[in-house]
N, CA, C and O of each residue as an XYZ file, in Angstrom:
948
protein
N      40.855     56.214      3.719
C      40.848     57.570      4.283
C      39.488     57.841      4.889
O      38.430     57.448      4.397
N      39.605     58.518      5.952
C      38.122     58.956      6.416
C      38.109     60.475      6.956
O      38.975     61.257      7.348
N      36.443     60.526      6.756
C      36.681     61.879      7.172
C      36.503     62.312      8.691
O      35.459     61.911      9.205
N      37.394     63.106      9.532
C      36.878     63.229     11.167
C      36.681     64.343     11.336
O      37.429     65.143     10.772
N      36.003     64.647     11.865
C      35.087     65.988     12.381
C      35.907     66.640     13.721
O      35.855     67.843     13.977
N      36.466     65.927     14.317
C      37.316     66.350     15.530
C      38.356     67.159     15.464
O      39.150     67.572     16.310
N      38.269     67.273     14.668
C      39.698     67.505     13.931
C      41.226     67.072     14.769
O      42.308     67.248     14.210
N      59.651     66.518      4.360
C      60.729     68.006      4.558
C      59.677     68.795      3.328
O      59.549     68.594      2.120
N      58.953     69.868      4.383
C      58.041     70.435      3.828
C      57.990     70.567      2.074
O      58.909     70.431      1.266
N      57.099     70.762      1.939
C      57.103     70.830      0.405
C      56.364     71.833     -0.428
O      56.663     71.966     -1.615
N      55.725     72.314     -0.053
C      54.831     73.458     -0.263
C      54.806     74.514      1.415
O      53.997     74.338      2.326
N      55.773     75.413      1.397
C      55.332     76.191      2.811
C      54.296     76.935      3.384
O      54.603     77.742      4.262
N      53.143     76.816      3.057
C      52.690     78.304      3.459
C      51.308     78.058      3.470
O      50.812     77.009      3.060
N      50.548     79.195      4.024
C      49.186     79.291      4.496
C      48.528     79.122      2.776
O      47.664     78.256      2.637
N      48.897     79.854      1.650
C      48.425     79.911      0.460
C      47.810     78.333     -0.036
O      46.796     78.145     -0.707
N      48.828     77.196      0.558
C      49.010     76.025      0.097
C      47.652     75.454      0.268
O      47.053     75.461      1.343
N      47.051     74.808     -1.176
C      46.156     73.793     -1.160
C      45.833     72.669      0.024
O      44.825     72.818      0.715
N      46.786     71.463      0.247
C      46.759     70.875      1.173
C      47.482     70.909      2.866
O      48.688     71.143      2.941
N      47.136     70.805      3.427
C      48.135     70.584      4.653
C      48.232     69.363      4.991
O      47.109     68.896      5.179
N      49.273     68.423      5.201
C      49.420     66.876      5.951
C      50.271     66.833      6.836
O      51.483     67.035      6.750
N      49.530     66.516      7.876
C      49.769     66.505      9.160
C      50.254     65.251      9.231
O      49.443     64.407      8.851
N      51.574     64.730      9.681
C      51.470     63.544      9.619
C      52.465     62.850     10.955
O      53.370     63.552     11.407
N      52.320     62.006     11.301
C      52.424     61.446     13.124
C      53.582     60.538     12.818
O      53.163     59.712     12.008
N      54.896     60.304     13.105
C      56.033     59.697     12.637
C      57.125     59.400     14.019
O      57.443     60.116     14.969
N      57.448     58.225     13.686
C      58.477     58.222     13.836
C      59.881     57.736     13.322
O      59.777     57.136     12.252
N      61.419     57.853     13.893
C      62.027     57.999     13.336
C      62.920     56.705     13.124
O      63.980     56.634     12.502
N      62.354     55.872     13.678
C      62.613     54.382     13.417
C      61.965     53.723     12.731
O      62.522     52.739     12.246
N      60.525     53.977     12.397
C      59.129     53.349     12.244
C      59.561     52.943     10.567
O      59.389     53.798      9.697
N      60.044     51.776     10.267
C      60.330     51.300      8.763
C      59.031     51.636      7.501
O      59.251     51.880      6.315
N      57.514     51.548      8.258
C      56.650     51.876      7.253
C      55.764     53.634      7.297
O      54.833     54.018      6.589
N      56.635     54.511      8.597
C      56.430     56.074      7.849
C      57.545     55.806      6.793
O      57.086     56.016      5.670
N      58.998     55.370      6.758
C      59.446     55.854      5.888
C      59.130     55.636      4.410
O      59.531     56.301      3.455
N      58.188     54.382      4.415
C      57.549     53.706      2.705
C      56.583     54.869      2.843
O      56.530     55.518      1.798
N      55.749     55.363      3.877
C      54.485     55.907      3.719
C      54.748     57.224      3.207
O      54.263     57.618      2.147
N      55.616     58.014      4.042
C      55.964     59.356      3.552
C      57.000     59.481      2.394
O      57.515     60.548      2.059
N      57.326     57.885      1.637
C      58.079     58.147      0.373
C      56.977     58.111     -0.274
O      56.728     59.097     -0.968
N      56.108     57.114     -0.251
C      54.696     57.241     -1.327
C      54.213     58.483     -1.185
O      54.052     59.055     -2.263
N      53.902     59.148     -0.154
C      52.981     60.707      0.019
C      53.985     61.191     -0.885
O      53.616     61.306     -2.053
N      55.204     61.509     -0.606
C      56.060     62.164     -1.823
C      55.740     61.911     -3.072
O      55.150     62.832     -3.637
N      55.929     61.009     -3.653
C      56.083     60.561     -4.744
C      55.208     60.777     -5.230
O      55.218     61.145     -6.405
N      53.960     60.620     -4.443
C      52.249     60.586     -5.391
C      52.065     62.233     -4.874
O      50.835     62.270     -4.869
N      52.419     63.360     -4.518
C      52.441     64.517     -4.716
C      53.706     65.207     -6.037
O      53.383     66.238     -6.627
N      54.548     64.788     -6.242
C      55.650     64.931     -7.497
C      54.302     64.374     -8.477
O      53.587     65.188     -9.060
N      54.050     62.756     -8.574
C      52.724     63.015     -9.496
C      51.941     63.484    -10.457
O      51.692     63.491    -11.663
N      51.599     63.959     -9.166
C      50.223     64.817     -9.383
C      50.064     66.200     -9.474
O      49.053     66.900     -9.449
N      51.416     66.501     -9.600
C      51.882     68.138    -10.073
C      51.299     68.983     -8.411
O      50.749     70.037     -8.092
N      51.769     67.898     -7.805
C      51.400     69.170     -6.470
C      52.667     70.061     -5.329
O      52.399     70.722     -4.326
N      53.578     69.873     -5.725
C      54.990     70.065     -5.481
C      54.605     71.435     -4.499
O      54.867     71.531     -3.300
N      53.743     72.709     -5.555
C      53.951     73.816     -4.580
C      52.786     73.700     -4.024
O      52.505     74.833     -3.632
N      52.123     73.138     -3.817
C      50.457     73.398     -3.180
C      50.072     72.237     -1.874
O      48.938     72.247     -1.397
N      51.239     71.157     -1.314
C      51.206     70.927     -0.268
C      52.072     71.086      0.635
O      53.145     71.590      0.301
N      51.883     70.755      1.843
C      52.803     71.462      3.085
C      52.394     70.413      4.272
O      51.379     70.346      4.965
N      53.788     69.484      4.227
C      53.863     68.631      5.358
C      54.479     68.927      5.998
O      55.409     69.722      5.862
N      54.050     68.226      7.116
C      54.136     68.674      8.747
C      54.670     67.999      9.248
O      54.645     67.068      8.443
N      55.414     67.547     10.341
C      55.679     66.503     10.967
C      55.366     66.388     12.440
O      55.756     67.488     12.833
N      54.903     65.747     13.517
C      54.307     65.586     14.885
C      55.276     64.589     15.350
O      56.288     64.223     14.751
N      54.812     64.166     16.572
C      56.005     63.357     17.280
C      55.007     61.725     17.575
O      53.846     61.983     17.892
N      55.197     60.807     17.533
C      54.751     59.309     18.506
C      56.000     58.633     18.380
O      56.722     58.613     17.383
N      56.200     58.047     19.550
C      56.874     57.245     19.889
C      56.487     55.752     19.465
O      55.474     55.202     19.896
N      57.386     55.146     18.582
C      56.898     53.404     18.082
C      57.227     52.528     19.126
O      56.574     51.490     19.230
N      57.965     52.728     19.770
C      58.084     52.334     21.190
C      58.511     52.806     22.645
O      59.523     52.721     23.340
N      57.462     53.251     22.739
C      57.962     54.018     24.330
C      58.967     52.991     25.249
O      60.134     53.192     25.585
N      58.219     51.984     25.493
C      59.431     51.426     26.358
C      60.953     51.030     26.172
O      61.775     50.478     26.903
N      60.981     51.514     24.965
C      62.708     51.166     24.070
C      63.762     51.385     25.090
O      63.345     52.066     26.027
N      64.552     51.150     25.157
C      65.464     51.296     26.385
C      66.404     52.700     25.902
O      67.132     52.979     24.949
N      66.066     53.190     26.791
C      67.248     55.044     26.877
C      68.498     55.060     27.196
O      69.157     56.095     27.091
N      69.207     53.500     27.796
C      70.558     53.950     28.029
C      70.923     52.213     27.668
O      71.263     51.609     28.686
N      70.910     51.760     26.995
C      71.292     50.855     25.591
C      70.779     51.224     24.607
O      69.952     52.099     24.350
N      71.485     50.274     23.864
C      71.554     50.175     22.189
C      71.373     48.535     21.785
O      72.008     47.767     22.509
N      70.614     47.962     20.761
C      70.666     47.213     20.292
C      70.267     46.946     19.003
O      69.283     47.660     18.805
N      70.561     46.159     17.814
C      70.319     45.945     16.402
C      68.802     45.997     16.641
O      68.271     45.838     17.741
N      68.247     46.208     15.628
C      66.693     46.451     15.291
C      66.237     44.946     15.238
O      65.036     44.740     15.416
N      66.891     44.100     15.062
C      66.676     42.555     14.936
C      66.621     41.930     16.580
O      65.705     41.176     16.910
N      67.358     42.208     17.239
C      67.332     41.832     18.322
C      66.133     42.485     19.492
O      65.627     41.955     20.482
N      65.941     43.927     18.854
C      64.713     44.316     19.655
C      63.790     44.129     19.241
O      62.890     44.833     19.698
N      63.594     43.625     18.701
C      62.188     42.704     18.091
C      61.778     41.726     18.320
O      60.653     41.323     18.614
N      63.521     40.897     18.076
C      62.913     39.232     19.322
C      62.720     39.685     20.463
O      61.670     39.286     20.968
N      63.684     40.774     21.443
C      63.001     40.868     22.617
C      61.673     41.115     23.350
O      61.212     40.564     24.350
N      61.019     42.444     22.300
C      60.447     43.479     23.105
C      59.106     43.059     22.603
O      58.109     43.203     23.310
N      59.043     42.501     21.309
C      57.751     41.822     21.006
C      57.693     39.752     20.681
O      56.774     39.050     20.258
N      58.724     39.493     21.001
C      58.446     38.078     21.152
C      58.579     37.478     19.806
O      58.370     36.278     19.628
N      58.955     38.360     18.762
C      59.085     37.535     17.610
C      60.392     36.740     17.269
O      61.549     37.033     17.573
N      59.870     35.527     16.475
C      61.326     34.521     16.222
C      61.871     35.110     15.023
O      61.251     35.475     14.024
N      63.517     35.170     15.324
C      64.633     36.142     14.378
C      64.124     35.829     12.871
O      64.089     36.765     12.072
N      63.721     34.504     12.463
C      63.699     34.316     11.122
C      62.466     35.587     10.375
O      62.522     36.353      9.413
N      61.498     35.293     11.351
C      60.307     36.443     10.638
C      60.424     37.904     11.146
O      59.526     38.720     10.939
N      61.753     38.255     11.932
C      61.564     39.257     11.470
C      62.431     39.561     10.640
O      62.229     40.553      9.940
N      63.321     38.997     10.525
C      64.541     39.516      9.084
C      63.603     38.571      7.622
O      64.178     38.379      6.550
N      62.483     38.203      7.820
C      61.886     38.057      6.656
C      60.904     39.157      6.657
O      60.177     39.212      5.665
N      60.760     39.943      7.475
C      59.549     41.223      7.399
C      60.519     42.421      6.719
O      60.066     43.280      5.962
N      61.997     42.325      7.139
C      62.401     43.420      7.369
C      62.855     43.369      5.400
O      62.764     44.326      4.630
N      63.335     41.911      5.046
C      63.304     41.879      3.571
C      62.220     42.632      2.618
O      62.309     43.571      1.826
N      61.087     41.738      3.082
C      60.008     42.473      2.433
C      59.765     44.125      2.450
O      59.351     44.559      1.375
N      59.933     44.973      3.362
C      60.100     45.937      3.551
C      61.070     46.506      2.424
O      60.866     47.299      1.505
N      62.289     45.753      2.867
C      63.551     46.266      1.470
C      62.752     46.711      0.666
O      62.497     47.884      0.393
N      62.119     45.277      0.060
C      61.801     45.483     -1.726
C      60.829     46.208     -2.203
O      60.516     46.530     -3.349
N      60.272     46.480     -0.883
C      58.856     47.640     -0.774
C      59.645     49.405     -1.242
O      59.287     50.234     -2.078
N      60.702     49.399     -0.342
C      61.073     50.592     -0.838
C      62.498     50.624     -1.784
O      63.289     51.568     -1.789
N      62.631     49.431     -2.545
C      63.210     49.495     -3.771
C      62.076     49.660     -5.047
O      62.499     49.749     -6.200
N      60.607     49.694     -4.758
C      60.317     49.236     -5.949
C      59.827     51.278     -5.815
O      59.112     52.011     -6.499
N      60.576     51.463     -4.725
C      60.196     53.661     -4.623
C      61.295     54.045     -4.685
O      61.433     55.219     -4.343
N      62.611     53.265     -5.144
C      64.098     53.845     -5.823
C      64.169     54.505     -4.519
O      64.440     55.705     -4.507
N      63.900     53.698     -3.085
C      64.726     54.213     -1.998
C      65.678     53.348     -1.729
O      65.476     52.253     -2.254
N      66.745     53.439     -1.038
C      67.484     52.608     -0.206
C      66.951     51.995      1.040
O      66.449     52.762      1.861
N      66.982     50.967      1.248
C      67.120     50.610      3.179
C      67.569     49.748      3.281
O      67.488     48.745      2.571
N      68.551     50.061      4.816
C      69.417     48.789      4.962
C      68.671     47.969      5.924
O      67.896     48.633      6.613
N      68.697     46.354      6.226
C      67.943     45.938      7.237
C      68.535     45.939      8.662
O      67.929     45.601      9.679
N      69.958     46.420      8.572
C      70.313     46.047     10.123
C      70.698     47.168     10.469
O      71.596     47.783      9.893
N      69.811     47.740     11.857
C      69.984     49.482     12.228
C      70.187     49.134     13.675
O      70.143     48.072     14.297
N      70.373     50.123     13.933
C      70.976     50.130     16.159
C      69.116     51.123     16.091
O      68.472     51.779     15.272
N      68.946     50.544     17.790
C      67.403     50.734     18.081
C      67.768     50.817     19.583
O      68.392     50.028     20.293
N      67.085     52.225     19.902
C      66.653     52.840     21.110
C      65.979     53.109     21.430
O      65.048     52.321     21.263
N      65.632     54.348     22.174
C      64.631     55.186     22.348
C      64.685     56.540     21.454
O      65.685     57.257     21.496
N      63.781     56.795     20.801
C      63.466     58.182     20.100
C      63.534     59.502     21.092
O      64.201     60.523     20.923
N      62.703     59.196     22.100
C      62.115     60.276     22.730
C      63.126     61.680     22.852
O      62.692     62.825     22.977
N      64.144     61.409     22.804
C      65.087     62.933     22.518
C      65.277     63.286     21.776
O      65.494     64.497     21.740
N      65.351     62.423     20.490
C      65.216     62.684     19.540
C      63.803     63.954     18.863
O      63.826     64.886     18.059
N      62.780     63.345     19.684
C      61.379     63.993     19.623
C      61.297     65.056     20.484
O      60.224     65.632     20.669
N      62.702     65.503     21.240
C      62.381     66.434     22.172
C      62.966     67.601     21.138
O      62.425     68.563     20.592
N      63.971     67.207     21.125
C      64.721     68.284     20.162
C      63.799     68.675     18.899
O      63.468     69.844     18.699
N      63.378     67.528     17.994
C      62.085     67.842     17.102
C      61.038     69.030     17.835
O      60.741     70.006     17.147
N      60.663     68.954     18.801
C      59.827     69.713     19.395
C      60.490     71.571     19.333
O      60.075     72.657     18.927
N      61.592     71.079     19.938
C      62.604     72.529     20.668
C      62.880     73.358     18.851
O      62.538     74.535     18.734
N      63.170     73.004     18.258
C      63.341     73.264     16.568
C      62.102     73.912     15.997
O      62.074     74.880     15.237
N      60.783     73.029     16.625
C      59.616     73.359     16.092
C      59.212     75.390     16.659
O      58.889     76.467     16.157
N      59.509     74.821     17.857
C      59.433     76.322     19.115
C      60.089     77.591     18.220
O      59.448     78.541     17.770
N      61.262     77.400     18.108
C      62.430     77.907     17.961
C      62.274     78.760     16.579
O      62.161     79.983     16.508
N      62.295     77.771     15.425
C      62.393     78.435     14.290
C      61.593     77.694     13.053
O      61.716     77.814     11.834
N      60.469     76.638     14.103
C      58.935     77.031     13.126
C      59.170     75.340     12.673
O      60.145     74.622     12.894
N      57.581     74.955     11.793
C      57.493     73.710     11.624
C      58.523     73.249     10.443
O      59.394     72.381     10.501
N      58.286     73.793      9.744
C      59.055     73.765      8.238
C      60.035     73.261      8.455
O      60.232     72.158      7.946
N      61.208     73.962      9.436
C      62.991     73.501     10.078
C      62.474     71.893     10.836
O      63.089     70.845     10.635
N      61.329     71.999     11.648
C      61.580     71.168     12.917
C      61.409     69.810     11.517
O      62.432     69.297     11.064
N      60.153     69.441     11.053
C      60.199     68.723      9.540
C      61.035     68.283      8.918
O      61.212     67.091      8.667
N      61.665     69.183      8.584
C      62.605     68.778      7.695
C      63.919     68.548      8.460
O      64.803     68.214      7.672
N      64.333     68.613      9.710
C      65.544     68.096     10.951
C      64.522     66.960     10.772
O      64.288     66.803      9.574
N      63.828     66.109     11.569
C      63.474     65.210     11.626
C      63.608     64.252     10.108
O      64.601     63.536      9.973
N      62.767     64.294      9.241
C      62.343     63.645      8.062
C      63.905     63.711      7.535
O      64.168     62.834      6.712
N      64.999     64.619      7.877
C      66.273     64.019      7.129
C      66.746     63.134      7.776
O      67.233     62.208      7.128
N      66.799     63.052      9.387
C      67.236     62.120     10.056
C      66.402     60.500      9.697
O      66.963     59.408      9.604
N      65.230     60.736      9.577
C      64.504     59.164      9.277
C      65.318     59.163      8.155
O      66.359     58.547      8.387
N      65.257     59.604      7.044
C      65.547     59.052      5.698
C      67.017     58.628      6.248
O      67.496     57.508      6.073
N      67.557     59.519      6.826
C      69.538     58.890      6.705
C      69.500     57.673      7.762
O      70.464     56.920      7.629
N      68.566     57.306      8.817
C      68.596     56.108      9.808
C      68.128     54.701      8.344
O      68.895     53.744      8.245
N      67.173     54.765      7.604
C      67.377     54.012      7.128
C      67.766     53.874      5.813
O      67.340     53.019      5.036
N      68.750     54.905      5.527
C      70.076     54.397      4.674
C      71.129     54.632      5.099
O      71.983     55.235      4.449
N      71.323     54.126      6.502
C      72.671     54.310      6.813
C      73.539     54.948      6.736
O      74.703     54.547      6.777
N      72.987     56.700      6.537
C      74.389     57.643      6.382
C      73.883     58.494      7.567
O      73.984     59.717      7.474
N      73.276     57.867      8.819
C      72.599     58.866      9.818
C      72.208     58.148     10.842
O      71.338     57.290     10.694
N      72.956     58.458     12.378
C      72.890     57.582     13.245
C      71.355     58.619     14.468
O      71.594     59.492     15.303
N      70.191     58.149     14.150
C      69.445     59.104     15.044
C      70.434     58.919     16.662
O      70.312     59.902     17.393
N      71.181     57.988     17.116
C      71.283     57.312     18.744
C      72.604     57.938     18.776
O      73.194     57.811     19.849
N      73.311     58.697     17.691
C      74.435     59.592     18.065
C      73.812     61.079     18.672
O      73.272     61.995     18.053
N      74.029     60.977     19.743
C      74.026     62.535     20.499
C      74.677     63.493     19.782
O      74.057     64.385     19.203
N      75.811     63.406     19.761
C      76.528     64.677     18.901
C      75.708     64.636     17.707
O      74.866     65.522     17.559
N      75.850     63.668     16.779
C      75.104     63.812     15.243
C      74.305     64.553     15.033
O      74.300     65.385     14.125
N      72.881     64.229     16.464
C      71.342     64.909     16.555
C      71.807     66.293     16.543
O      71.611     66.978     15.539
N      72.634     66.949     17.954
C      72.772     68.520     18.459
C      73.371     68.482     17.472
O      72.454     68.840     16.732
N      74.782     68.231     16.358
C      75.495     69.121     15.126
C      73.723     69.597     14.295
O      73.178     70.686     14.478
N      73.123     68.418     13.392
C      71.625     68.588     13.280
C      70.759     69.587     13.697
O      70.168     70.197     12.807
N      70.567     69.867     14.764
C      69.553     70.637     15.712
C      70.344     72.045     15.274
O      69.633     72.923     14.785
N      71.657     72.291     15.409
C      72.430     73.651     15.268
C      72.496     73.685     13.947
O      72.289     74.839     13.572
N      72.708     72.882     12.970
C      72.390     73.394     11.664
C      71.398     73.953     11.360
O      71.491     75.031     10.772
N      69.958     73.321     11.708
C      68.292     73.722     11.678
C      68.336     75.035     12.861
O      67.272     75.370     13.382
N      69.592     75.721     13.226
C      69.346     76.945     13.785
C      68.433     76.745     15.176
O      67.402     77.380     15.401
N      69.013     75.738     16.063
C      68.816     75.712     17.254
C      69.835     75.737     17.932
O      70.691     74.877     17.724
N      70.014     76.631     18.836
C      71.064     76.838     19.743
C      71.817     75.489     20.467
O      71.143     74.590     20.971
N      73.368     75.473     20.448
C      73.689     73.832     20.730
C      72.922     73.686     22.286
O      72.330     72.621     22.458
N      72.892     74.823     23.585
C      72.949     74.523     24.786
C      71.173     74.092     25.096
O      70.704     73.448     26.034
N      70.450     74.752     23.870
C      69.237     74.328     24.081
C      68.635     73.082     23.034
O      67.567     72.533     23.303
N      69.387     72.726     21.895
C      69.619     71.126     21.964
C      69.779     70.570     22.752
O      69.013     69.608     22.800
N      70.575     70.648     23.671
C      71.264     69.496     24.451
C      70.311     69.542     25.733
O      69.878     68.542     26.307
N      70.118     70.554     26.002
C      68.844     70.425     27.288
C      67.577     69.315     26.758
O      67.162     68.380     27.441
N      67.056     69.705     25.268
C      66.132     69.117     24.605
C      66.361     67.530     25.065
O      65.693     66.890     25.877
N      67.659     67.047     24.191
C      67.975     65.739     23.703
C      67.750     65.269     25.306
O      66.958     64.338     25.451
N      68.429     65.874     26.641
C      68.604     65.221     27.813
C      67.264     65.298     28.865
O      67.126     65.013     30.054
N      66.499     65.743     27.988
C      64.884     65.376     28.462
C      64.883     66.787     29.418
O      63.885     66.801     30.138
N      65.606     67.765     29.567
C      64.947     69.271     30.458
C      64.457     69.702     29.946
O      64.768     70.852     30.258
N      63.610     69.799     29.066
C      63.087     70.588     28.121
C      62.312     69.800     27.268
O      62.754     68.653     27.190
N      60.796     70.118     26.255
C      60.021     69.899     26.170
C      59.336     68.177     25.961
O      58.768     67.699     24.979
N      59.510     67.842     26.669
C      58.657     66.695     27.343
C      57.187     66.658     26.764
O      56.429     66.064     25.997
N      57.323     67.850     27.786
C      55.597     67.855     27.817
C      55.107     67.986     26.233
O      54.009     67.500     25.963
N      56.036     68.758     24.952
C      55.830     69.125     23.864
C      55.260     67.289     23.042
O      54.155     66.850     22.723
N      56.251     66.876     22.998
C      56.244     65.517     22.375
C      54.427     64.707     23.181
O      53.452     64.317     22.539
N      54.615     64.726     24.676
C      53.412     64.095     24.961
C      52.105     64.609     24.504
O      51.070     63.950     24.605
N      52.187     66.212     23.822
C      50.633     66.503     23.742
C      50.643     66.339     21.922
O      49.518     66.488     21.445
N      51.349     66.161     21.271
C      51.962     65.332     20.089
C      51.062     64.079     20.095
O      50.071     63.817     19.413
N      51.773     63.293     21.185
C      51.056     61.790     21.295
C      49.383     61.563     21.121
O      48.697     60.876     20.364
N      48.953     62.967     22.763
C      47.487     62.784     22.784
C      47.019     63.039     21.498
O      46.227     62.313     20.898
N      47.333     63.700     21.226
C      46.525     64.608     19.892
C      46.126     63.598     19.166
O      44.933     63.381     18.955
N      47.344     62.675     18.579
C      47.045     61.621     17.640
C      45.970     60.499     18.056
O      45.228     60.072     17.171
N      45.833     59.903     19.636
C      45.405     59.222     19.825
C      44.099     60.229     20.044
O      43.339     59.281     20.243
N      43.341     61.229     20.152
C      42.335     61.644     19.955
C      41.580     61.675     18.642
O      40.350     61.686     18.607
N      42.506     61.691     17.339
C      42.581     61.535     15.955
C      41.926     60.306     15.391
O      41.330     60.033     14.349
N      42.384     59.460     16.852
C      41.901     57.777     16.137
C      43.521     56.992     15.955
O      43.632     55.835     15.552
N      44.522     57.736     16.277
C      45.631     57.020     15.650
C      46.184     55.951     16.738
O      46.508     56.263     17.884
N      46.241     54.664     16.209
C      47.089     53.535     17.342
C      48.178     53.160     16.531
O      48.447     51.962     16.451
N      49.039     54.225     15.743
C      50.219     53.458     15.114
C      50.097     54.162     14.190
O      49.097     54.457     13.535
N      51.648     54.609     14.065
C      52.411     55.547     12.946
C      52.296     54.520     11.351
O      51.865     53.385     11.149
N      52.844     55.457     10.533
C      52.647     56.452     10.257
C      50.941     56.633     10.736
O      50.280     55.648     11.066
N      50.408     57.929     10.715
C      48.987     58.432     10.317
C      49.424     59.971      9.845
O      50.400     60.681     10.084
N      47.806     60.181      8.793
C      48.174     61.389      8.559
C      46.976     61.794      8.422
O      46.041     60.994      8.378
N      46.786     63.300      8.320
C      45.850     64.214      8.471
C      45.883     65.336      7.557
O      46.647     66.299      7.626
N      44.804     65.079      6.522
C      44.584     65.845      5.765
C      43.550     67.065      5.643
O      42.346     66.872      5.471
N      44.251     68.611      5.769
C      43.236     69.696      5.748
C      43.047     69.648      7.219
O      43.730     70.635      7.492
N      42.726     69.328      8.077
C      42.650     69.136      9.534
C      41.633     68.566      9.357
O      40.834     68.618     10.292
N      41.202     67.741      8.027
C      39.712     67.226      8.161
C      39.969     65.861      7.619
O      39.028     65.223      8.090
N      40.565     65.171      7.027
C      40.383     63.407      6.562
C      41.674     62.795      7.215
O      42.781     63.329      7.152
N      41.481     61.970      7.657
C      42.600     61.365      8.403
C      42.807     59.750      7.928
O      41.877     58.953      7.803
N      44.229     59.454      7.694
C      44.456     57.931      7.056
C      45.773     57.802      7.892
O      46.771     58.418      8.265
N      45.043     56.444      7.949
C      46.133     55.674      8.932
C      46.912     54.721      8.674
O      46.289     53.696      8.950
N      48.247     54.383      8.182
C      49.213     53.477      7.696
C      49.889     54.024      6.551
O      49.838     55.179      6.129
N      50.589     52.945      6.064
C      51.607     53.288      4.916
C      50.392     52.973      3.337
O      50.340     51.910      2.718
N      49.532     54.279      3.021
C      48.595     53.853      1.779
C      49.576     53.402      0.693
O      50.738     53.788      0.565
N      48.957     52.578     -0.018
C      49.726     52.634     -1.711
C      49.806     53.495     -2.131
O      49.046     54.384     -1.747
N      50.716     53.755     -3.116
C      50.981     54.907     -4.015
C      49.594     56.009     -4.554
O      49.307     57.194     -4.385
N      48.994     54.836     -5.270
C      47.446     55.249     -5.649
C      46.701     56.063     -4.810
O      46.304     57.221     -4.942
N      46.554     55.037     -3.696
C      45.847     55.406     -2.636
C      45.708     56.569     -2.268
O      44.628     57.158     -2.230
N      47.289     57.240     -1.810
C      48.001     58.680     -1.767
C      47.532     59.650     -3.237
O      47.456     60.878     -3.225
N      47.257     58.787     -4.430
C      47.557     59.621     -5.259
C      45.464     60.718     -5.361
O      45.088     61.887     -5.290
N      44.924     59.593     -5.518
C      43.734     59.768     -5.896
C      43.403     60.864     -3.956
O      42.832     61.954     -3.979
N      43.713     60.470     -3.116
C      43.454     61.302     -1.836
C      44.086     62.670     -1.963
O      43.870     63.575     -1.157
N      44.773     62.761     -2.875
C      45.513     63.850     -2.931
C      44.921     65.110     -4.037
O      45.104     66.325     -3.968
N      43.971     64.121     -5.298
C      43.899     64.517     -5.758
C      42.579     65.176     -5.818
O      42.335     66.182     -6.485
N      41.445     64.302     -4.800
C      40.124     64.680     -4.346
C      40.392     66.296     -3.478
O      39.733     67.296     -3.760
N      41.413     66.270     -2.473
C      41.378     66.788     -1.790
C      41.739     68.321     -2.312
O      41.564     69.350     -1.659
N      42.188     68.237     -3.411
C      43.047     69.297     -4.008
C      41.577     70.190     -4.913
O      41.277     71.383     -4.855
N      40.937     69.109     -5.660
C      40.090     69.440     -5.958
C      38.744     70.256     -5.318
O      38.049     71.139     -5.821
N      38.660     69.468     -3.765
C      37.352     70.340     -2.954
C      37.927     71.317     -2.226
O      37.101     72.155     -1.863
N      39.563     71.629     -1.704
C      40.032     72.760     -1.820
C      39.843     74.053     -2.590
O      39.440     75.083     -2.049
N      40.264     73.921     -4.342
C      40.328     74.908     -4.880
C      38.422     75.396     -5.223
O      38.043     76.493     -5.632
N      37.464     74.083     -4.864
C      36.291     74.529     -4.987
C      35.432     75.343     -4.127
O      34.363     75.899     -4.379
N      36.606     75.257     -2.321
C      36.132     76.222     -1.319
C      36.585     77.457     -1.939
O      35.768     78.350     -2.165
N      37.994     77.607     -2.279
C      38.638     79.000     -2.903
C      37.826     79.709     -3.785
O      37.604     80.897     -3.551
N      37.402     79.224     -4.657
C      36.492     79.794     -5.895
C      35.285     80.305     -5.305
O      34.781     81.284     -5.856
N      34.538     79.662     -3.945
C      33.202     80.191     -3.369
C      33.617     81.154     -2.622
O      32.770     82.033     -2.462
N      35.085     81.397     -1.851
C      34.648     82.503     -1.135
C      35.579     83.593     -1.575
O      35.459     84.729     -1.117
């Protein structure tokens, strides 16, 4: 973790000890280990009501193709050149990474492009605040990799988007790219002003920023410093 000078929710509110800002996407196999560990090592550490995650938009692959579909295995040999064996031996290891966090993941998922996905995230955020847009997103990652949640179904996303109390006609503008674009790209800059070249990252307080999927620990003891020089600003002023 370091500190920068630049500067599904869990704790809501301005009152809350921590804020984590954190840069995701909804394919990205290690936000979903990263933001199960941030969970887990906040349950912990008894911090349940005193943090409040956020969710932002990056794309894990911009150039993903927008009008195909292909297994997550196959866009991997393509788009980065790797041979099938290592990556269905990465994607194992991964498994057992988030079995040993009593999550599920399956290894073989359909892989696109996010970016409407991240539009609508955006339009949710507008609409009816971070908390909804968060927690629409972060249910969709968790159900893409356990298989009870297709992010690359259109209908699925807008039913989604109208549950989280976004209007279907301004979903669907979202998902079909008329609408906030520009939201998701200043998402992107932000992070890469942060220091971030790759999801997960997260941002703690608007002041320490860590980048990757930390260990449990890692999360736990950052969580627990931070909680601590929090309640020691509270007490001074």
């Amino acid at each position: 973790m370091t500190d920068d000078d630049q500067t599904p929710s869990i704790a809501p509110h301005a009152e809350s000890l921590i804020t984590v800002d954190v840069w995701t996407d909804v394919v990205c196999p290690w936000c979903y280990i990263g933001e199960s560990r941030l969970h887990d090592a906040i349950a912990a550490e008894g911090l349940e009501d005193e943090v409040h995650v956020r969710a932002h938009s990056f794309e894990l692959d911009p150039a993903a193709p927008t009008d195909t579909m292909r297994d997550n295995v196959a866009h991997l040999v393509t788009a980065k050149g790797m041979p099938e064996e290592k990556v269905r031996e990465m994607e194992g290891q991964i498994q057992a990474m988030a079995q040993e966090l009593d999550r599920a993941y399956v290894t073989d998922r359909p892989m696109a492009s996010t970016r409407g996905v991240h539009r609508v995230m955006q339009a949710i955020g507008e609409g009816q605040g971070i908390d909804a847009a968060t927690d629409f997103f972060l249910d969709l990652q968790r159900g893409y990799f356990t298989a009870t949640s297709n992010p690359f179904d259109v209908e699925a996303v807008v039913a989604r988007a109208v549950d989280a109390g976004l209007p279907e006609t301004a979903a669907r503008a979202a998902h079909a790219g008329e609408t906030h674009d520009a939201q998701v790209e200043a998402d992107v800059r932000e992070a890469a002003q942060l220091g971030a070249r790759g999801v997960p990252f997260f941002l703690f307080n608007d002041k320490y920023t860590a980048p990757g999927a930390l260990p449990l620990d890692a999360f736990r003891q950052a969580l627990r410093q931070i909680a601590d020089e929090a309640r020691a600003e509270r007490a001074q002023s």
